[in-house]
N, C-alpha and C positions, 0 to 999 in steps of 0.2 A: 504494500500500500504506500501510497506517496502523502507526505504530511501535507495537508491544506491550511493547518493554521501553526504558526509557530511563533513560541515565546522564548525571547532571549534576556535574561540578565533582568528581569522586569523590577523596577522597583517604585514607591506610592510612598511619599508622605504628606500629611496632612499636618503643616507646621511643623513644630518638634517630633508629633507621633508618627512614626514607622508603618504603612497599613499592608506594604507586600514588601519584602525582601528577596533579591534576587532570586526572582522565580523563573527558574527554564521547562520547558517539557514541550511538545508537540502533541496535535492533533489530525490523525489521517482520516482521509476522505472516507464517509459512509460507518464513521464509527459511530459509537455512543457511550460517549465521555462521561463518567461522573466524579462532581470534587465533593469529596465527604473532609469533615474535620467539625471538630469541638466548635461553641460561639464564638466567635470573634475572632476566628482564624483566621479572619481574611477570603472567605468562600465566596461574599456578594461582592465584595469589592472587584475580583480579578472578576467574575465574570461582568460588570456593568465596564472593566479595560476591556474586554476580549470584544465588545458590541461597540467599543467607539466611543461609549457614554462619558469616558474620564480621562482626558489629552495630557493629563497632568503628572505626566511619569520619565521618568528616565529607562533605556531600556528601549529592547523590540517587539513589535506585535505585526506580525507578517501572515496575510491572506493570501494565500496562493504566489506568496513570494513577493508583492505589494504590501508596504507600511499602509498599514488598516486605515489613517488619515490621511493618506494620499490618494484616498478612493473616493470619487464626489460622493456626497452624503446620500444621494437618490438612489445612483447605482448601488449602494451600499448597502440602501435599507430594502431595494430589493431583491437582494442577495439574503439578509438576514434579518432574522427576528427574534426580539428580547421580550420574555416575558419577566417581569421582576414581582418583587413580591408585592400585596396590598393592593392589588388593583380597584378601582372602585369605578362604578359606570353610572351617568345621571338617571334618574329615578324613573324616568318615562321612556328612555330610551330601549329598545327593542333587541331580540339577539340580532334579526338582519340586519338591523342599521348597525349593531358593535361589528359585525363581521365582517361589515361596509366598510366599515375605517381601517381594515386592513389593506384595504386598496390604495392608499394616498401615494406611492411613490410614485401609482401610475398614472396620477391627472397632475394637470395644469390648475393654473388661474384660466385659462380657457377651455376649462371641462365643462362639458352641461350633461347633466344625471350620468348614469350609467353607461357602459360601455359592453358591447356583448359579451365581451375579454370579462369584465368586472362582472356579469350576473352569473357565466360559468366559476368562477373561480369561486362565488361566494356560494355557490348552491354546492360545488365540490366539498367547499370546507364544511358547510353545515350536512354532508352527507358523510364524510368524513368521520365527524365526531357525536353523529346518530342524533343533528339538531333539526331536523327538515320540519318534526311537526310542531316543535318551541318557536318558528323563525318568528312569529306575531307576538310572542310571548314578551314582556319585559323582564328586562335580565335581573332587576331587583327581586321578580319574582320566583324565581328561579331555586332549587336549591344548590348546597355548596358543591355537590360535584356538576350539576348542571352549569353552572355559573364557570366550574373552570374549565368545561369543555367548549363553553362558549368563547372565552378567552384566548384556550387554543386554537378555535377555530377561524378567530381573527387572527394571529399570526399566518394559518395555514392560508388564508386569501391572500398572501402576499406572494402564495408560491416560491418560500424562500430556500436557498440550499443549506442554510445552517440554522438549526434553531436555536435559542440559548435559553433556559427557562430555570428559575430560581424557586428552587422547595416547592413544586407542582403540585404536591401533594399534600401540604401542611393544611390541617383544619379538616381536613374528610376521613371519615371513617372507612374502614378498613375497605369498604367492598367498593366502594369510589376510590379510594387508593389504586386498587388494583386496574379498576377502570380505566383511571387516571393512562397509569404507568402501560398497559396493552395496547392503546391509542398510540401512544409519542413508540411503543416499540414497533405496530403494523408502519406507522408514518417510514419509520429508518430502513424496514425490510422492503414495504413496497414503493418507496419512495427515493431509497436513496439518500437520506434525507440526511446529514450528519447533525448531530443535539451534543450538547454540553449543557449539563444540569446540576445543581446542586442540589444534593439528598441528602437528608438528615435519619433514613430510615439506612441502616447497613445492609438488613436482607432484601431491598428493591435493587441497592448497589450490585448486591452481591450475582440477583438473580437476571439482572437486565443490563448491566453494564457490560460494553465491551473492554475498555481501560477504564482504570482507575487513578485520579491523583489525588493524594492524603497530604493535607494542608495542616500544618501546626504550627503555633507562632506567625504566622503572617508569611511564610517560606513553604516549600513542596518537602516536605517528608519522605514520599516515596510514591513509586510509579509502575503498573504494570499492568496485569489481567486482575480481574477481582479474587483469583483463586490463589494469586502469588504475594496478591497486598494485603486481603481481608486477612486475619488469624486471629488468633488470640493476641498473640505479643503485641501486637499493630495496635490493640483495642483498649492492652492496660497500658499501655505507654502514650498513645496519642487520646486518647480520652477519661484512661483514669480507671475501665472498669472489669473485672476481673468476669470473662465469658466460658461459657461451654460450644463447642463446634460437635452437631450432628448430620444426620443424612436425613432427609425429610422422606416421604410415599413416591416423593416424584423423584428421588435419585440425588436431587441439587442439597448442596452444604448449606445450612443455618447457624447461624450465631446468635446467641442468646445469654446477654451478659445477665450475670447473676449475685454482681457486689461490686462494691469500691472499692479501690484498691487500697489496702491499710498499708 
């Protein structure tokens, strides 16, 4: 595989505080990237650099071998999509019209309504993430995993090749979790589609990650497949907590920490 995104030497401070220290690692085409680490490791910050969102660094962020600000902002945005955490949508507005706004890179100031390009791509997206019979629906009305498949599914109307999405899954209960996370993996298998995510759950890491980066201190700890990073050692040292590793019904390894580490 050839890397399509690469970080060289990356570093973020925010006045006196430190928020990334020389951070290297590579992303190849069609993977599915996750950055797992403790709070404040620095997991939001590198990804809102990895989207453009924070110019304020020392260091490289290279997309397809182009410095990621060297790429006009339009072309950029529709190549990629950031979903960050907290999103909130006004109170009357609709899933179609949120899915709608995934289209902006592709009009002008001399757009008028829709474009045929723009009702396929937003009927894709809401077919996508199984929203065709919500599209009337408003998104406040929604519940919390409908709300984040609507979200995804305004990224997906942008048709981008990299998605980037920040703790997808936080706030849903287990069976929207899993909902969650089967969507953004159909998208990469039949899509192509490469994701960089940050997960707080180790066993979604474990069970849908293609690489791994483990962030500790605001720096990459360690880098690999989920089978060669995940462990136990990984878990009392970069998080503090002292795990059991099993084999579950379906074959795949589980982690299941069970103390702090004293």
């Amino acid at each position: 595989m050839s890397a399509i995104l690469e970080v060289e030497n990356l570093e973020l401070c925010y006045g006196v505080i430190q928020a990334l220290k020389g951070i290297s690692f590579h992303v190849n085409r069609g993977e599915i990237v996750s950055l797992i680490g403790a709070n404040g490791a620095g997991k939001s910050t590198l990804l809102r650099v990895l989207a453009a969102l924070n110019p304020k660094y020392e260091g490289e962020v290279l997309l397809d071998g182009t410095d990621i600000h060297a790429i006009p902002r339009k072309s950029l945005a529709k190549r990629l999509a950031i979903l960050p955490q907290g999103l909130a949508a006004p109170p009357d507005l609709t899933v179609e019209a949120l899915v709608d706004y995934g289209r902006y890179p592709y009009r002008s100031w001399r757009t008028i309504g829709r474009s045929k390009e723009d009702r396929e791509a937003v009927a894709q997206a809401l077919a996508e993430t199984r929203l065709e019979a919500m599209r009337t629906r408003q998104v406040m009305s929604l519940s919390g995993g409908e709300r984040q498949r609507a979200w995804i599914a305004m990224a997906l109307a942008r048709q981008p090749e990299y998605l980037l999405l920040d703790e997808p899954t936080t706030y849903l209960d287990i069976a929207h979790q899993l909902e969650v996370m089967e969507i953004i993996k159909r998208l990469n298998r039949e899509h192509a589609m490469t994701v960089i995510m940050v997960l707080h759950d180790i066993n979604h890491a474990l069970q849908y990650a293609d690489e791994i980066a483990v962030i500790k201190d605001r720096q990459i700890f360690s880098t690999g497949t989920p089978h060669d990073v995940l462990n136990v050692a990984m878990l009392a040292e970069v998080f503090g907590v002292c795990a059991d590793i099993f084999t579950n019904s379906q074959g795949a390894q589980v982690l299941s920490p069970v103390s702090l580490v004293r």
